[in-house]
DSSP file (Angstrom, degrees, kcal/mol; ACC not computed):
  #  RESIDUE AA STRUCTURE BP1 BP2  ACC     N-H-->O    O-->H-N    N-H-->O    O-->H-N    TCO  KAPPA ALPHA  PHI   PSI    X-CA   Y-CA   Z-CA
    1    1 A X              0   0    0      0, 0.0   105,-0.2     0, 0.0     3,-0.1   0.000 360.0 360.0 360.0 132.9   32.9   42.8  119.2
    2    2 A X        -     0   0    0      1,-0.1   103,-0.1   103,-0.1     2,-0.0  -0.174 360.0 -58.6 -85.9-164.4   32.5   44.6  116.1
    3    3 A X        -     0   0    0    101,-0.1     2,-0.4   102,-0.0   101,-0.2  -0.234  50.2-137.0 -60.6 131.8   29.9   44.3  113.0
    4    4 A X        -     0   0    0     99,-0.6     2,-0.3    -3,-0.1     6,-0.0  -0.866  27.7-178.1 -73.4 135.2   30.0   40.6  111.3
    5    5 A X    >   -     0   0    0     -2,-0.4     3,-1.3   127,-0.1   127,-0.2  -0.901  37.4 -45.2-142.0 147.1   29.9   41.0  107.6
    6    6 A X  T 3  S+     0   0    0     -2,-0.3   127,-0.2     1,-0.2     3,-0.1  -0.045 119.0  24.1 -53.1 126.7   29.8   38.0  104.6
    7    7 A X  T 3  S+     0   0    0    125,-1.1     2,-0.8     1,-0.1    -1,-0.2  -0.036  88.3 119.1 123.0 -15.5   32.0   35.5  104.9
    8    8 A X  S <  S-     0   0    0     -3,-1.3    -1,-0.1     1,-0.1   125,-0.1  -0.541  74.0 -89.3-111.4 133.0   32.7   35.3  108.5
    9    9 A X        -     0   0    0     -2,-0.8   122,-0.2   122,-0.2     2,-0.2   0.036  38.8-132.0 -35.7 106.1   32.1   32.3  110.9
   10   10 A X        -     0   0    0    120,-2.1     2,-0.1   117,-0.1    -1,-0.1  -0.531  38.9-101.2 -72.8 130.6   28.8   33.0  112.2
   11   11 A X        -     0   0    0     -2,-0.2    -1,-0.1    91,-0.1   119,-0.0  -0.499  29.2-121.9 -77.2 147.7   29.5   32.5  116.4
   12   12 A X        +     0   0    0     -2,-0.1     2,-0.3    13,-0.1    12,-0.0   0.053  40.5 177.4 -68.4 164.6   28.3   29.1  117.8
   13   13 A X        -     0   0    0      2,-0.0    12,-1.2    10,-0.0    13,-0.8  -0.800  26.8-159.7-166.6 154.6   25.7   29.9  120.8
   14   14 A X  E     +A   24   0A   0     -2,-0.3     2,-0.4    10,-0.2    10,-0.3  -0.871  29.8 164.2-128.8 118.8   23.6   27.4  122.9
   15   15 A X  E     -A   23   0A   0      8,-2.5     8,-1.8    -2,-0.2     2,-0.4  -0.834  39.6-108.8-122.0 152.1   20.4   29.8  124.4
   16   16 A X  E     -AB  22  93A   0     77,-0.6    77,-1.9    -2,-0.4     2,-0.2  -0.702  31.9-135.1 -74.1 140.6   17.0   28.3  126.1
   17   17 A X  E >   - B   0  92A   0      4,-1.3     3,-2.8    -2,-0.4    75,-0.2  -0.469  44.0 -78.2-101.7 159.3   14.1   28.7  124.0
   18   18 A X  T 3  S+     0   0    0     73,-1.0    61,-0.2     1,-0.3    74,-0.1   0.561 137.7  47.8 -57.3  -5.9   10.9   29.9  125.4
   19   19 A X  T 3  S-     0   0    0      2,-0.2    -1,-0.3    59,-0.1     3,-0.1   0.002 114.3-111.3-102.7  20.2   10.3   26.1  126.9
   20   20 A X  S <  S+     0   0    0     -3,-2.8    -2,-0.1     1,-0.2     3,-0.0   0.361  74.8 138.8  76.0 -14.3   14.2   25.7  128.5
   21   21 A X        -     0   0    0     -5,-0.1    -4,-1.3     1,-0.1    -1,-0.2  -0.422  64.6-116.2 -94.6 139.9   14.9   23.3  126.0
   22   22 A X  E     -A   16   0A   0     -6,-0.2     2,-0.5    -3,-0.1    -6,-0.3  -0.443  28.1-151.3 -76.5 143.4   18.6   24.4  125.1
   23   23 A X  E     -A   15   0A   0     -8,-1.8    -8,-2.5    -2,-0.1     2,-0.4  -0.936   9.2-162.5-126.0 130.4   19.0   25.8  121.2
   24   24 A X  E >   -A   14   0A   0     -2,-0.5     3,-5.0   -10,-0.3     4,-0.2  -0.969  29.5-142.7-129.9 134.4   22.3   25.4  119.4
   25   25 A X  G >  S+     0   0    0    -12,-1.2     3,-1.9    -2,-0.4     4,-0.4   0.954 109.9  60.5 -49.0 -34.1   23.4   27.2  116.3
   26   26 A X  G >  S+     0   0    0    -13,-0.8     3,-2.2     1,-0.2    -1,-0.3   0.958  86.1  81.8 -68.3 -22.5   25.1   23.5  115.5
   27   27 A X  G <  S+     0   0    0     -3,-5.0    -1,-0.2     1,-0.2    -2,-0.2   0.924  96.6  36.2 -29.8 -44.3   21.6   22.3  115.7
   28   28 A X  G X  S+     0   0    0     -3,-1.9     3,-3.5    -4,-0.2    -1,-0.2   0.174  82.7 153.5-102.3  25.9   21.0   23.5  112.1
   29   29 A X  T <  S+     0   0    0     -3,-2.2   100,-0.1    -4,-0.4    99,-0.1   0.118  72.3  27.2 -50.0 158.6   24.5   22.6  110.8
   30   30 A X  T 3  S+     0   0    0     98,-0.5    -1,-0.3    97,-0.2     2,-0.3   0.345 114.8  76.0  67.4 -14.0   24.2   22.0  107.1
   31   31 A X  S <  S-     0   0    0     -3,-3.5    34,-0.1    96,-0.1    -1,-0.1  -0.969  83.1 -92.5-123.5 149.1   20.9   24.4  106.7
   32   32 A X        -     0   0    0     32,-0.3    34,-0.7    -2,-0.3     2,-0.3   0.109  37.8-166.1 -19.1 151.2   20.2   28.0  106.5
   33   33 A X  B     -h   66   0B   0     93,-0.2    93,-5.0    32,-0.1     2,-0.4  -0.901  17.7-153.7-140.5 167.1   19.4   29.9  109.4
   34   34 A X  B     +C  125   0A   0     32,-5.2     2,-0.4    -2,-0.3    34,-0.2  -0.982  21.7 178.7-102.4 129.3   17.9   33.3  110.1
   35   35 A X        +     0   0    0     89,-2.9     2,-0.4    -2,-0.4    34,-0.2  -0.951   5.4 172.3-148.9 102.0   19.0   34.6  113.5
   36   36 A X  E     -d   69   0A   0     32,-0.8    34,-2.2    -2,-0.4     2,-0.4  -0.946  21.7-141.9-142.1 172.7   17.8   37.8  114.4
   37   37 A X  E     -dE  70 122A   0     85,-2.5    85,-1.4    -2,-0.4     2,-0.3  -0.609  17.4-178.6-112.6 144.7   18.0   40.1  117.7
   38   38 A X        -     0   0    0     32,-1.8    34,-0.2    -2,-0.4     3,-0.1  -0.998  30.8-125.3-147.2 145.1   15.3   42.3  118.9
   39   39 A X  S    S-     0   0    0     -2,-0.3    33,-0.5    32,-0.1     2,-0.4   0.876  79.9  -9.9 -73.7 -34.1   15.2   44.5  121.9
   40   40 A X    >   -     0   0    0     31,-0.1     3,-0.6    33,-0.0     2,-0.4  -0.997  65.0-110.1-150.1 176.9   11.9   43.3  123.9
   41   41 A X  T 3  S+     0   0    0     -2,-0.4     5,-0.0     1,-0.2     3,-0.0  -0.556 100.1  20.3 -87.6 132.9    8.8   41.0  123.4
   42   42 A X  T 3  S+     0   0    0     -2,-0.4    -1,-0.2     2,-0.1     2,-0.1   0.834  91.1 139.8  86.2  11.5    5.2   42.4  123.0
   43   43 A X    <   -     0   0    0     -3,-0.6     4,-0.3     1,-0.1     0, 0.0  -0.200  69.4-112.6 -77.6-173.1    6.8   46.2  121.8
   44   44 A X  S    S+     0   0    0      2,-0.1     4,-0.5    -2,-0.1     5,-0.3   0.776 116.9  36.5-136.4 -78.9    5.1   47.9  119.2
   45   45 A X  S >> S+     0   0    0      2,-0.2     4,-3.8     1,-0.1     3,-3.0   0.993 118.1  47.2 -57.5 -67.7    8.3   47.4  116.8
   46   46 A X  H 3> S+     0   0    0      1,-0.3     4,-2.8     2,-0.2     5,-0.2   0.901 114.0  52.3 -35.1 -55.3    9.4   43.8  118.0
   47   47 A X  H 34 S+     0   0    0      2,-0.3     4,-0.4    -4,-0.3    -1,-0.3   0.402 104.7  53.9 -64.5 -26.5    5.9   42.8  117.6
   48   48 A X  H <> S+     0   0    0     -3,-3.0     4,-3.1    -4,-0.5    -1,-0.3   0.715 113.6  42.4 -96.6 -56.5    5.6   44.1  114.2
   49   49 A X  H  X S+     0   0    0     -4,-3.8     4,-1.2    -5,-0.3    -2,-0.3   0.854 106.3  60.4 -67.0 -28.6    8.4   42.2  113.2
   50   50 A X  H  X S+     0   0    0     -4,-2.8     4,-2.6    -5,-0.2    -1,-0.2   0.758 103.6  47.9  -9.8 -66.3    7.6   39.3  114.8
   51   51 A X  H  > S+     0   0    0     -4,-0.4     4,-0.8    -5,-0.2     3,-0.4   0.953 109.2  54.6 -53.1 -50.4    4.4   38.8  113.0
   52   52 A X  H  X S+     0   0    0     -4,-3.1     4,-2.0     1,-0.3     5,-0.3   0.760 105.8  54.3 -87.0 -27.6    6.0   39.4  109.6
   53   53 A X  H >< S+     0   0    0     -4,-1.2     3,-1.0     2,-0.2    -1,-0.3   0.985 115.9  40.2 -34.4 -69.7    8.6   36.7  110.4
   54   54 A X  H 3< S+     0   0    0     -4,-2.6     4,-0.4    -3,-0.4    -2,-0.2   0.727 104.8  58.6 -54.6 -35.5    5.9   34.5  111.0
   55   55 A X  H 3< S+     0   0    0     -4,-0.8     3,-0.5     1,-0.2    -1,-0.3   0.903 118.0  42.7 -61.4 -32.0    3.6   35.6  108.3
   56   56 A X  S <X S+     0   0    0     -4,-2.0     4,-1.6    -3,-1.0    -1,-0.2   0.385  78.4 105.4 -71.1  -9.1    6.7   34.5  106.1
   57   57 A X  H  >  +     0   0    0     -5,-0.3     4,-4.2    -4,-0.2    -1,-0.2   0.938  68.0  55.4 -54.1 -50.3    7.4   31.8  107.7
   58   58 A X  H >4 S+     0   0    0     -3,-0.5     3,-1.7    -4,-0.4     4,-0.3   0.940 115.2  47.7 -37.9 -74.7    5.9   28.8  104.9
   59   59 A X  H 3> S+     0   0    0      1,-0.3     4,-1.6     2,-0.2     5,-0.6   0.881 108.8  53.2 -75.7 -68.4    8.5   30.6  102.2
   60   60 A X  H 3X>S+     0   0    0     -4,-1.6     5,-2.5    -7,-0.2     4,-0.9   0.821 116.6  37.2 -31.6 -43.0   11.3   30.5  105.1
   61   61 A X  H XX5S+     0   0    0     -4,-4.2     3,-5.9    -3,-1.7     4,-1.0   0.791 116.2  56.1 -77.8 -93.2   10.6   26.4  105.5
   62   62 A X  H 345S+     0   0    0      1,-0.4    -1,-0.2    -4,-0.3    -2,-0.2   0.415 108.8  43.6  11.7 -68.5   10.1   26.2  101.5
   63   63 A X  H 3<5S-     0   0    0     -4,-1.6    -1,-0.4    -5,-0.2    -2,-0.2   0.815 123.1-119.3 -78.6 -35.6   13.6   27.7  101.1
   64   64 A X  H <<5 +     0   0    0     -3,-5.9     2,-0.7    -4,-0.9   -32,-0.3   0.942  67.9 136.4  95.6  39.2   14.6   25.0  104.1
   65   65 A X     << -     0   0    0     -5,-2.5    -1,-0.3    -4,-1.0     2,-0.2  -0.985  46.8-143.2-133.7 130.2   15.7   28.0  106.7
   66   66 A X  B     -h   33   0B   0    -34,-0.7   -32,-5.2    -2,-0.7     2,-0.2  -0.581  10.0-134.4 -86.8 143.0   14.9   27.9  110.0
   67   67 A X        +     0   0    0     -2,-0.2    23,-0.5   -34,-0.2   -32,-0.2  -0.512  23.3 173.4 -84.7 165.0   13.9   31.3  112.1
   68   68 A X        -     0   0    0    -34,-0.2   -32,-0.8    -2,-0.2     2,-0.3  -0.485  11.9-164.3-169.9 103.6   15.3   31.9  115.4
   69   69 A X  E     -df  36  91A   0     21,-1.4    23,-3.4   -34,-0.2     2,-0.4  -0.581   8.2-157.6 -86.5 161.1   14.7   35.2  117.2
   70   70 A X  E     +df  37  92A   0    -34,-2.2   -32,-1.8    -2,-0.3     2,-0.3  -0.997  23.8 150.4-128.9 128.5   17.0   36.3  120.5
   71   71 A X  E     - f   0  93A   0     21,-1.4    23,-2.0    -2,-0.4   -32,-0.1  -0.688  53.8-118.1-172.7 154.9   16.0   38.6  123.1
   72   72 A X        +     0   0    0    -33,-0.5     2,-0.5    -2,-0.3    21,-0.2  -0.168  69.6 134.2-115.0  51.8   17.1   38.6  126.7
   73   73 A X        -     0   0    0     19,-0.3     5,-0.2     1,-0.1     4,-0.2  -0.878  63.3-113.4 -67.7 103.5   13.4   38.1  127.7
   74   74 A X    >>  -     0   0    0     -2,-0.5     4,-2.8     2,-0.1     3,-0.9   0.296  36.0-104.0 -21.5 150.0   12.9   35.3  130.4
   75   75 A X  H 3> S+     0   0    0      1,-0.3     4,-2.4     2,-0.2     5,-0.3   0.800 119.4  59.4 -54.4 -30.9   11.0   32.4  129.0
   76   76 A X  H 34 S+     0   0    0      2,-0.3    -1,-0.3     1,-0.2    -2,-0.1   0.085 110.4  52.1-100.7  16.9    7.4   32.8  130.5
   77   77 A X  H <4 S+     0   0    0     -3,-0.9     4,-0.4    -4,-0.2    -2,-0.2   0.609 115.8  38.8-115.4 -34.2    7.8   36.4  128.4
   78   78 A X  H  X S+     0   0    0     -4,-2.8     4,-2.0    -5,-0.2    -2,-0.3   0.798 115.6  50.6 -81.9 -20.9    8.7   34.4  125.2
   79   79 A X  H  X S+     0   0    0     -4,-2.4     4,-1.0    -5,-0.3    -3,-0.2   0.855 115.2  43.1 -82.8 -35.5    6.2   31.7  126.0
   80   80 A X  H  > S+     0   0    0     -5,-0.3     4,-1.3     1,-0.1    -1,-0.2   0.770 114.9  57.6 -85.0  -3.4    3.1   34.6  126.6
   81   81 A X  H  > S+     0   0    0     -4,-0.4     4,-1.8    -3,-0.2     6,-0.6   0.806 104.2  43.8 -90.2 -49.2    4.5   36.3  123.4
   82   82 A X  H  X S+     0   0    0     -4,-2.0     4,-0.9     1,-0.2    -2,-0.1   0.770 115.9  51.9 -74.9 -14.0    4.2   33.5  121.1
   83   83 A X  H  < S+     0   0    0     -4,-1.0    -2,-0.2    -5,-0.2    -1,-0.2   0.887 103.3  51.9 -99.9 -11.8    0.8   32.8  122.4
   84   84 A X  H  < S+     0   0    0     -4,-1.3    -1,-0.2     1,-0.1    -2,-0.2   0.830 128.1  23.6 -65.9 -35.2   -0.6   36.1  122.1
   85   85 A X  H  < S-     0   0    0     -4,-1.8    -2,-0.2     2,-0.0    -1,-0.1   0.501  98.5-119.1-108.6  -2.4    0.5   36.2  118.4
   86   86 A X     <  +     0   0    0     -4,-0.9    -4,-0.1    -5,-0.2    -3,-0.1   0.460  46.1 167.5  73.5  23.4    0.9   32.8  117.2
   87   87 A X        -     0   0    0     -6,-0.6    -1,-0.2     1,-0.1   -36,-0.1  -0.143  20.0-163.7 -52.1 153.0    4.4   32.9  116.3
   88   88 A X        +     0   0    0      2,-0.1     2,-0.2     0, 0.0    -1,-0.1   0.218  55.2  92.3-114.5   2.5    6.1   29.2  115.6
   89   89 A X  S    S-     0   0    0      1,-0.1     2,-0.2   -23,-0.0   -21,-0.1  -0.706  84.7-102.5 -98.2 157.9    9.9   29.9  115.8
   90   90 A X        -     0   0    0    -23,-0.5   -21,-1.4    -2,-0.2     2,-0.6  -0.366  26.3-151.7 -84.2 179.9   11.5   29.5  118.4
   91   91 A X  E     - f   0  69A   0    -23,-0.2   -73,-1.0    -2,-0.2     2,-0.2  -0.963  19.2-155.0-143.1 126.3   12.5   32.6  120.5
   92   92 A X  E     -Bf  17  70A   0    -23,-3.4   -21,-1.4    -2,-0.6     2,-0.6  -0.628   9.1-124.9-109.6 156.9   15.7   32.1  122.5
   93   93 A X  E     +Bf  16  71A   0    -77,-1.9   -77,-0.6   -23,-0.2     2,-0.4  -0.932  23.8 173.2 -81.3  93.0   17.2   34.0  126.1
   94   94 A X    >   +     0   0    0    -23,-2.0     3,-0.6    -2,-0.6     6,-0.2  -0.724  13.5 170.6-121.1  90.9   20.2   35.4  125.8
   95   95 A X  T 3  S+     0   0    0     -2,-0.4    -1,-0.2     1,-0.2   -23,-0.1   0.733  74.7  42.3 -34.8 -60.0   19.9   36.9  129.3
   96   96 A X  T 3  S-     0   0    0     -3,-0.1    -1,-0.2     1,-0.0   -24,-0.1   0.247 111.6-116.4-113.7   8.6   23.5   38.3  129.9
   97   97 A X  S <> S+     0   0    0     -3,-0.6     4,-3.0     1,-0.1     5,-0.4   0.671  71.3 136.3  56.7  26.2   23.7   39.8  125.9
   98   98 A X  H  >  +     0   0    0      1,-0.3     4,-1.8     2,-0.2     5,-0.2   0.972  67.2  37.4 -46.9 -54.2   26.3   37.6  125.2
   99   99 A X  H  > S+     0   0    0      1,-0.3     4,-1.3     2,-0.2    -1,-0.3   0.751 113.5  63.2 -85.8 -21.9   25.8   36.2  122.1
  100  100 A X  H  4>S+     0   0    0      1,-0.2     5,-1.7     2,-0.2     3,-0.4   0.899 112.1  44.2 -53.9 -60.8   24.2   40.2  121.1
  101  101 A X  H ><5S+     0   0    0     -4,-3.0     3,-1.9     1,-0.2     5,-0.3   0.844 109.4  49.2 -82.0 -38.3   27.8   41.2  121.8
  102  102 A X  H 3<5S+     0   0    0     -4,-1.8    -1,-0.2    -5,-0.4    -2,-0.2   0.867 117.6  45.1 -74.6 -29.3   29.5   38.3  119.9
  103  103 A X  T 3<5S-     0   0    0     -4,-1.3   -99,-0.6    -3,-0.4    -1,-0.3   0.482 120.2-109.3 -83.2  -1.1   26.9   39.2  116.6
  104  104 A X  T < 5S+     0   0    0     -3,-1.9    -3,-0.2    -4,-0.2  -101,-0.1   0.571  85.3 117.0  99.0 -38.8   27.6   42.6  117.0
  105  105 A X      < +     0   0    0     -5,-1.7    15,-1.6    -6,-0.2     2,-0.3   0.075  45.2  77.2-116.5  44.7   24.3   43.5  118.2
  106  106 A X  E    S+I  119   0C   0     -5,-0.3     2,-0.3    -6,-0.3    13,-0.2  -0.843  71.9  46.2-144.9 131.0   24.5   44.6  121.1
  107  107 A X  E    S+I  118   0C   0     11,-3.7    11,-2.3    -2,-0.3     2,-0.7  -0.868  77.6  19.0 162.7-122.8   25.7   48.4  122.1
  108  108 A X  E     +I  117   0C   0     -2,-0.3     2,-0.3     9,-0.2     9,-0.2  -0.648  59.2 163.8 -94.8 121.4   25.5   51.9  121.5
  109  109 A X  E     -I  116   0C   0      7,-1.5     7,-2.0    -2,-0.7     2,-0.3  -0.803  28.7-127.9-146.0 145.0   22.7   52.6  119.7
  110  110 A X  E     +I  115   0C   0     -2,-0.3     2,-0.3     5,-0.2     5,-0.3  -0.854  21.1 179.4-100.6 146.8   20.7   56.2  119.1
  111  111 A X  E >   -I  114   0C   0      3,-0.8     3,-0.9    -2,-0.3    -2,-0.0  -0.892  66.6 -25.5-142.0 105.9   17.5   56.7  119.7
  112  112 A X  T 3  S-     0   0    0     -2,-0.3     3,-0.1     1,-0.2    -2,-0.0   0.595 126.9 -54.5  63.8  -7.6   15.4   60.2  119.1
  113  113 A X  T 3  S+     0   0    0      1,-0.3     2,-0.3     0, 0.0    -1,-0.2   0.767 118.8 109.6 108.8  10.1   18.8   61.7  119.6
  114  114 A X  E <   -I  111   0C   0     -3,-0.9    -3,-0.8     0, 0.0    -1,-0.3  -0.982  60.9-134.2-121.4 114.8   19.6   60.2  122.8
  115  115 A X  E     +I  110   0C   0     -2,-0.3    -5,-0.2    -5,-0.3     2,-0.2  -0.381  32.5 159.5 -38.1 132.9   22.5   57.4  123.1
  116  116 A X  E     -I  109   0C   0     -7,-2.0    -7,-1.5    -9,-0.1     2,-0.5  -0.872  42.1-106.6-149.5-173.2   22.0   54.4  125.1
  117  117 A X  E     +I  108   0C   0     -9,-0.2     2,-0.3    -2,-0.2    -9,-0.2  -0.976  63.5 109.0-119.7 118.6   23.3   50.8  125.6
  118  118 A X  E    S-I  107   0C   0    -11,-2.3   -11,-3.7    -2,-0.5     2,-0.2  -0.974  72.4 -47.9-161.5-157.9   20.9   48.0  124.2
  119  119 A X  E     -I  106   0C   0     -2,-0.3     2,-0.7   -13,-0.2   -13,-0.2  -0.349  49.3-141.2 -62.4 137.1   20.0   45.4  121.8
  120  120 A X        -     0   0    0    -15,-1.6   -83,-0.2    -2,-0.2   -12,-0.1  -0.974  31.0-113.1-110.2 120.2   20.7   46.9  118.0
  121  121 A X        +     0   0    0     -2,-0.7    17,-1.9    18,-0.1    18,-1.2  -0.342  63.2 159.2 -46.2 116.1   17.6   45.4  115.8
  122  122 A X  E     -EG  37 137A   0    -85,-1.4   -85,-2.5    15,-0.2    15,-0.2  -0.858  28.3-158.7-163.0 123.0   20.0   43.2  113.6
  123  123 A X  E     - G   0 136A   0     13,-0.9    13,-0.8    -2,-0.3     2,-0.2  -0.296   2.4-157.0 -82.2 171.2   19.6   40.3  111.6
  124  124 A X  E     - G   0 135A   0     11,-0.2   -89,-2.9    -2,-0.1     2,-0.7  -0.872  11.2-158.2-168.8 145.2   21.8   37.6  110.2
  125  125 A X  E     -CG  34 134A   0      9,-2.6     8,-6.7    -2,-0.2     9,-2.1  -0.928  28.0-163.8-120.7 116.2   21.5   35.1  107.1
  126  126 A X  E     - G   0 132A   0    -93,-5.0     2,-0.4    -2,-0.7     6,-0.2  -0.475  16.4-126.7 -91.8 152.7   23.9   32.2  108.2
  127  127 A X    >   -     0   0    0      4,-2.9     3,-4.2    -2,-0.3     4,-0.3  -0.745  20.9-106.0 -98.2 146.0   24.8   30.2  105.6
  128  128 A X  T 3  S+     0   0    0     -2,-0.4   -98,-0.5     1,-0.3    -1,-0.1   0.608 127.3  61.1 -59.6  -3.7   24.4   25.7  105.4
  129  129 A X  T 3  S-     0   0    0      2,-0.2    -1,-0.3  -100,-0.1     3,-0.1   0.458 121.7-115.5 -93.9 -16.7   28.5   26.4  105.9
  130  130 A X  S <  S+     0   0    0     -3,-4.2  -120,-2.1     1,-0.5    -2,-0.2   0.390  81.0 124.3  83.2   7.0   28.1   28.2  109.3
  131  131 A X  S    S-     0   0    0     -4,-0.3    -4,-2.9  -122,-0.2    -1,-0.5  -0.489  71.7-104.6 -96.1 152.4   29.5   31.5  107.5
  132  132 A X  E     -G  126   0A   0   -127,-0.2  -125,-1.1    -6,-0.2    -6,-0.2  -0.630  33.8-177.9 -76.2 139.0   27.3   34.9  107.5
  133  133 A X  E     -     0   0A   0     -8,-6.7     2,-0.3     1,-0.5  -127,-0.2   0.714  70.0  -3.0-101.3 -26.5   25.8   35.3  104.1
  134  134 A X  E     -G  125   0A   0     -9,-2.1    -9,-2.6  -129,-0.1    -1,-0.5  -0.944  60.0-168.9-153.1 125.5   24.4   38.3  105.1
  135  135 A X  E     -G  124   0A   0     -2,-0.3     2,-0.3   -11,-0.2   -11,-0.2  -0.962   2.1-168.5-129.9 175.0   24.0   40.5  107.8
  136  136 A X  E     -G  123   0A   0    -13,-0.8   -13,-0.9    -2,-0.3     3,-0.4  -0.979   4.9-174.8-129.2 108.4   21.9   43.4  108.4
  137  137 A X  E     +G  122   0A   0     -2,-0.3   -15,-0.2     1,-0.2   -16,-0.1  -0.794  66.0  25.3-124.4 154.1   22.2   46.1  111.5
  138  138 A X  S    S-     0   0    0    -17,-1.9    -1,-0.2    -2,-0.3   -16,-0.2   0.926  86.1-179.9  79.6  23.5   19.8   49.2  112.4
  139  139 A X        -     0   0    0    -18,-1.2     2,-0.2    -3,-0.4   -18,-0.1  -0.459  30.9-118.2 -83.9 168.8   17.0   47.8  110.8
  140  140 A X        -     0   0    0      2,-0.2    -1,-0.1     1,-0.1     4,-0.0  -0.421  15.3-147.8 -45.3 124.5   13.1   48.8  110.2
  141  141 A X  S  > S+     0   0    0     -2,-0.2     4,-0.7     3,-0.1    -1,-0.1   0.890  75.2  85.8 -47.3 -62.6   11.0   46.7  111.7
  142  142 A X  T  4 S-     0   0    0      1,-0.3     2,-2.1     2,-0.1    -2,-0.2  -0.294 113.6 -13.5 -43.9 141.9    8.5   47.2  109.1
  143  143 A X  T  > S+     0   0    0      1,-0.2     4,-0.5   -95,-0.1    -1,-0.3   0.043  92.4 120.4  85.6 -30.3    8.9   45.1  106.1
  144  144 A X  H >> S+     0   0    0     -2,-2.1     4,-1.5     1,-0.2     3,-1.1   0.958  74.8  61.7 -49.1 -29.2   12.8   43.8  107.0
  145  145 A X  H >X S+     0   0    0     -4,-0.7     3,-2.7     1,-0.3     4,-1.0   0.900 106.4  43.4 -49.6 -66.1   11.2   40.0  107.0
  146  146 A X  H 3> S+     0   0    0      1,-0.2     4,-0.6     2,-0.2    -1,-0.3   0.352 109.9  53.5 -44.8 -17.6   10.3   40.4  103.8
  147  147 A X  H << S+     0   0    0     -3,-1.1    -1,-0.2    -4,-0.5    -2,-0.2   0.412 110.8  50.5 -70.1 -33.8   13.8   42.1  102.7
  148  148 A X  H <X S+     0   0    0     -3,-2.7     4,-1.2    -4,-1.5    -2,-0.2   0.421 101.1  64.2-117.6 -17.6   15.4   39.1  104.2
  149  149 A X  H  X S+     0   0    0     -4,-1.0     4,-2.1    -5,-0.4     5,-0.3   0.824 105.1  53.6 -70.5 -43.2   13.0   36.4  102.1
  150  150 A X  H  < S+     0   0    0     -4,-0.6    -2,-0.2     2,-0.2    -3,-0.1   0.651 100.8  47.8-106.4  22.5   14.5   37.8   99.3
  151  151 A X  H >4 S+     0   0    0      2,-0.1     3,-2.9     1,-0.1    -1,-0.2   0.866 108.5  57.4 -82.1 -41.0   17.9   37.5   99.8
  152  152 A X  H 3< S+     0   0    0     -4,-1.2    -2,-0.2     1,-0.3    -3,-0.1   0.805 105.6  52.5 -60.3 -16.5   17.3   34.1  100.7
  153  153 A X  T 3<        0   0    0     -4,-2.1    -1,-0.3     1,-0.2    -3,-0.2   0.466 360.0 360.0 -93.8   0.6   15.6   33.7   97.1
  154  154 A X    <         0   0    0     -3,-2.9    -1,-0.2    -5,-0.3    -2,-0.2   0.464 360.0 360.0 -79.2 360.0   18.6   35.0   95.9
């Protein structure tokens, strides 16, 4: 699948959250969401971003958009991950990279100058329409939460 860009029908998913309980993008029909993919829990990068989600997290509910990060990390990896750092979103399994492939985010990615197949660090700001408002690919860890509070305050 190639890159998603604004305007286009962000794809439907249903993934387990770190408790099984099944997550569907149509959960949040009618409201923002943030949906973004990171390669593993409890990394150095993920971990960074993670936090900053979270530190963000009041101005995401304020603004009425819900987080949801995706990894294909087992539950008992998202469940020791949120308790080691106190994250509050949920953090969903998509095991088999489906939904990574349908967004776009998941393939051939450089690293130091070597090529490999994984997750590409990639956001997306869905819109209360189910449309992308925004997406992001390649990102920084550092700082993107914050990059991505203020588009939503745009």
């Amino acid at each position: 699948m190639g890159k998603l860009a604004a305007g286009d029908n962000a794809p439907g998913f249903a993934l387990p959250d770190q408790d099984g309980k099944p997550v569907s993008l149509k959960d949040f029909s009618g409201q923002q969401v943030i949906v973004y993919f990171y390669p593993r829990d409890d990394t150095p990068g993920c971990t960074k971003e993670a936090c900053q989600f979270n530190e963000n997290l009041q101005a995401f509910k304020q603004a009425k958009v819900q987080v949801l990060g995706i990894s294909a990390d087992n539950a008992a990896k998202h469940q020791a991950f949120r308790a080691k750092y106190g994250l509050a979103f949920p953090l969903l399994t998509d095991a088999d990279h489906a939904v990574g492939e349908a967004y776009g985010a998941w393939g051939e990615k450089t690293l130091y100058g070597k090529k490999s197949i994984g997750v590409i660090r990639s956001t997306f700001l869905i819109a209360a329409d189910g449309t992308v408002r925004r997406a992001w690919y390649h990102v920084k860890a550092d700082g993107h939460a914050a990059k991505v509070l203020d588009e939503v305050g745009s």
